[in-house]
C-alpha positions in Angstrom: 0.0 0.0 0.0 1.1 3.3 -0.9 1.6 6.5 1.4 2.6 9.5 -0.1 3.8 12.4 1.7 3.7 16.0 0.4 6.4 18.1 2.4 8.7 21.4 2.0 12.1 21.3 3.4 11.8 24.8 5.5 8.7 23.4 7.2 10.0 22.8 10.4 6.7 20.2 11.1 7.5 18.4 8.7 10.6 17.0 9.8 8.7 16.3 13.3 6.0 14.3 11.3 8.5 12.6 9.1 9.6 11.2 12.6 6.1 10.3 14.4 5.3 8.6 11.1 8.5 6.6 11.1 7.6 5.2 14.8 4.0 4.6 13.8 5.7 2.2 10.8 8.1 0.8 13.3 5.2 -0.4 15.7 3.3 -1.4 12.2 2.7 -5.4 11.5 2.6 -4.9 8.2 5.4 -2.1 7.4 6.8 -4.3 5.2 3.8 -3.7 2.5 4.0 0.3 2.7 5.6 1.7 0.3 6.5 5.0 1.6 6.6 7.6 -1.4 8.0 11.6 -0.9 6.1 14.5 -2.7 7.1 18.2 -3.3 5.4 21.1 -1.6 6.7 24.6 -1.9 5.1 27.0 1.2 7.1 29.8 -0.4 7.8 29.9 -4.3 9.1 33.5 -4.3 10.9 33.1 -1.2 14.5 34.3 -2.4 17.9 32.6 -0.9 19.4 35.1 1.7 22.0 33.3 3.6 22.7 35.6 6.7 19.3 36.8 7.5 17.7 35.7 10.6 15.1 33.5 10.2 13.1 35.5 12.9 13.3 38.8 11.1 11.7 36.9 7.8 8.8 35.9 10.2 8.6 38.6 11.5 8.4 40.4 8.3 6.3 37.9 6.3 3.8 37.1 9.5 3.6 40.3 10.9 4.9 38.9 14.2 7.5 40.9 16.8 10.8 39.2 16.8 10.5 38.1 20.4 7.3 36.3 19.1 9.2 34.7 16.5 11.5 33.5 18.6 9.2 32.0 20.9 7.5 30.1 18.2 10.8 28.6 16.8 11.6 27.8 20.4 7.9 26.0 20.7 9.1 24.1 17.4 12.3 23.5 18.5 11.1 21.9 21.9 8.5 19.7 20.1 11.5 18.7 17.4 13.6 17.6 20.8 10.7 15.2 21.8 11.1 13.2 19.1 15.0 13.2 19.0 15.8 16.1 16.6 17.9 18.7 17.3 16.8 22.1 15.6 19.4 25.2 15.4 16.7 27.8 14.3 19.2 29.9 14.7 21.7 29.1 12.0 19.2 28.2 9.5 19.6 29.3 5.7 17.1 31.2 4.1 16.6 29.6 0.7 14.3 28.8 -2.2 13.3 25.1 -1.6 12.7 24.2 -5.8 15.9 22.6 -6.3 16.4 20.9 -2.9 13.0 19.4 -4.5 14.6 18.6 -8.0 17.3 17.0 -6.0 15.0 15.0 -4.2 12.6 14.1 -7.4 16.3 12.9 -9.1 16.8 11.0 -5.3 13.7 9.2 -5.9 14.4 7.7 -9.9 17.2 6.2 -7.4 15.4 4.5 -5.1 16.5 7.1 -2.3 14.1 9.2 -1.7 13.9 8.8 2.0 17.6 9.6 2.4 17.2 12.8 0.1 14.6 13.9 2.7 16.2 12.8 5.8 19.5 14.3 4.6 17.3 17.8 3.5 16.0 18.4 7.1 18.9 17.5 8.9 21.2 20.6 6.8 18.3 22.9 7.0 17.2 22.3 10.7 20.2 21.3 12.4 23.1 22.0 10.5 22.6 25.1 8.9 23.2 24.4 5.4 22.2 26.4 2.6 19.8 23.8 0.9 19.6 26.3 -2.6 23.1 25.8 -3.1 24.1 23.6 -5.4 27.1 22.4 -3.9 25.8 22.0 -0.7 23.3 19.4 -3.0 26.3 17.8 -4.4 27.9 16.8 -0.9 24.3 16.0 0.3 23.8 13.8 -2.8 27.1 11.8 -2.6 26.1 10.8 1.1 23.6 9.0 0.5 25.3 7.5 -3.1 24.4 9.5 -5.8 26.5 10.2 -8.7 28.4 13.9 -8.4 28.5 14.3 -12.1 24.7 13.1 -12.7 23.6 15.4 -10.6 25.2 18.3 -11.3 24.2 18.0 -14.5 20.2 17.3 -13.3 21.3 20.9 -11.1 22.9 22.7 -13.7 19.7 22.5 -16.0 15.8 22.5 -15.5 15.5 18.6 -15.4 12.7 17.3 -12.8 11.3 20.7 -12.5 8.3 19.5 -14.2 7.7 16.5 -11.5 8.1 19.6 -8.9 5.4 21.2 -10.2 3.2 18.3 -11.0 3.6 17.4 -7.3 2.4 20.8 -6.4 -1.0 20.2 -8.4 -1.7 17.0 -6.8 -1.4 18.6 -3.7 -4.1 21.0 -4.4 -6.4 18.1 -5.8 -5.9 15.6 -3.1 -7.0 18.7 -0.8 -3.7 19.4 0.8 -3.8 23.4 2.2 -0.4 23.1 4.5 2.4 20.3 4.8 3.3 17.9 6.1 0.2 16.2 4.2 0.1 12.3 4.1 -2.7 10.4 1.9 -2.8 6.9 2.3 -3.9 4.3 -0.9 -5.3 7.5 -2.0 -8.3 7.0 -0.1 -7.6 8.5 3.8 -5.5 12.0 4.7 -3.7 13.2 8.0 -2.9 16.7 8.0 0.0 17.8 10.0 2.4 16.5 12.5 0.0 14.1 14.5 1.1 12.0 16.9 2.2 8.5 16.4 -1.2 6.8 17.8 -2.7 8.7 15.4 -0.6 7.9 12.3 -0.9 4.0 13.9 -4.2 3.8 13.6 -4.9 5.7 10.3 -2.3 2.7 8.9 -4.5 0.3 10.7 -7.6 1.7 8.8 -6.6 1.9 5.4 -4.2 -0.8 5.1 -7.0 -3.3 6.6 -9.2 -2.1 3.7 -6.3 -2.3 1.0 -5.9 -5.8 2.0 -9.3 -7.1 1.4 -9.6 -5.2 -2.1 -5.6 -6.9 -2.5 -6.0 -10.4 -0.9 -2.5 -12.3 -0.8 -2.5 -15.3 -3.2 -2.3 -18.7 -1.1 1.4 -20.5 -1.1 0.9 -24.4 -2.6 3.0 -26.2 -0.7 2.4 -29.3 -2.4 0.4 -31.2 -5.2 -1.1 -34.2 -4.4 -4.1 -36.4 -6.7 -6.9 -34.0 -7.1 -9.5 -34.1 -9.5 -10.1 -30.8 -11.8 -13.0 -28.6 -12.8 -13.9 -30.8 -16.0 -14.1 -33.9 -14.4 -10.5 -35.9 -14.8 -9.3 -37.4 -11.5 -5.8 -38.5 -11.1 
C-alpha cells in the first residue's frame, strides 16, 4: 500500500512528522507492504535565498509577528522537534528557495532514495545550517547518501525534474492538501499535520485493513497431491 507524503524542506513540522510517522511504521505489522513515497510542496515559491538573515526577522516580516514572538515560536518548534529526538538550530538556518532541494529530491527518488534525500534535507536545513539552494551544498548532500556527483550536477545545472516539482504541487491541491506535512494513504484517507504517532498507527491500521481485502494475498501451494479438476478428470 502506498503513502505519499507531500512536504517542503523549510517546514519545520515536517521534519517532526516525518519522525512520528517513522515510529507509527516501526510499531506497524505490516510495514513491510507500505511503500512509503516523498512529494514536493513549496510553502514559499518566491521566497529568495538570503543566507545571513535571521530567520526571525523573515517571520517577523512575512507574519507580521514581533521578533520576540518569532522566537518563541521557533523555540515552541524547536522543543517539540527535541521530543522526538531532533535537534533544531533555528538559529543558523539558511534562508533559501526550496525548488531545487526538490529537483534534488525528485532525481533521489528515480534512485530508489528518496527517503535519504529527505532525511538528509531536514537534517542541513534544521540542524546544520546548510544552505539547501546551493548547489554544492546538493552535491555533498547527494554523494552521502550515493548519488553520482557528475549526474547530478548536470540534473542541477539545468531545468531537469522541474516538471515533476510542479506536477507534485497540483496533486497537492487536488488531493486537498492546504499546508504540509500532508500524508494520503492508498489515495483514499489523509492526515494533515504532525500528529502524533497513535494517530498515524491507527490511520495505517484503517486503510491498510481495507487495501488488503480489495488486495488479498494469493495462497502459497506447498504441495500437489491427486486432485480431480473442474472438467471432471481425477488423477
Amino acid at each position: 500500500m502506498k503513502v505519499e507524503i507531500w512536504s517542503d524542506v523549510m517546514c519545520p513540522f515536517c521534519y517532526i512528522g516525518k519522525r512520528r510517522f517513522e515510529s507509527a511504521l516501526a510499531e506497524f505489522p505490516e510495514r513491510d507492504q507500505i511503500q512509503v513515497e516523498w512529494k514536493s510542496f513549496q510553502l514559499n515559491p518566491q521566497m529568495k535565498t538570503e543566507p545571513g538573515r535571521s530567520i526571525n526577522d523573515y517571520l517577523a516580516e512575512t507574519k507580521g509577528w514581533t521578533p520576540d514572538y518569532a522566537q518563541q515560536v521557533n523555540d515552541h518548534v524547536t522543543n517539540m522537534a527535541a521530543e522526538v529526538g531532533l535537534e533544531y538550530n533555528m538559529d543558523k538556518a539558511v534562508l533559501a528557495n526550496s525548488f531545487d532541494a526538490h529537483r534534488f529530491l525528485q532525481f533521489a527518488k528515480t534512485k530508489g532514495l528518496g527517503d535519504a534525500a529527505e532525511e538528509q534535507l531536514f537534517k542541513a536545513y534544521f540542524t546544520d545550517g546548510r544552505n539547501t539552494a546551493d548547489h554544492a551544498t546538493l552535491i555533498e548532500l547527494g554523494t552521502a547518501i550515493g548519488l553520482d556527483a557528475a549526474e547530478l550536477k548536470g540534473v542541477l545545472e539545468g531545468t531537469r525534474f522541474s516538471e515533476d516539482v510542479r506536477r507534485d504541487i497540483y496533486e497537492a491541491q487536488q488531493v486537498g492538501a492546504r499546508g504540509v506535512p500532508f500524508f494520503v494513504l492508498d489515495r483514499k484517507y489523509a492526515v494533515s499535520g504532525a500528529q502524533h504517532t497513535e494517530t498515524f498507527l491507527n490511520a495505517l491500521q484503517q486503510s491498510f485493513g481495507e487495501w488488503e481485502k480489495a488486495n488479498p494475498k494469493p495462497l502459497v501451494n506447498l504441495a500437489d497431491g491427486a486432485n480431480c479438476t473442474i472438467d471432471g478428470e481425477c488423477d
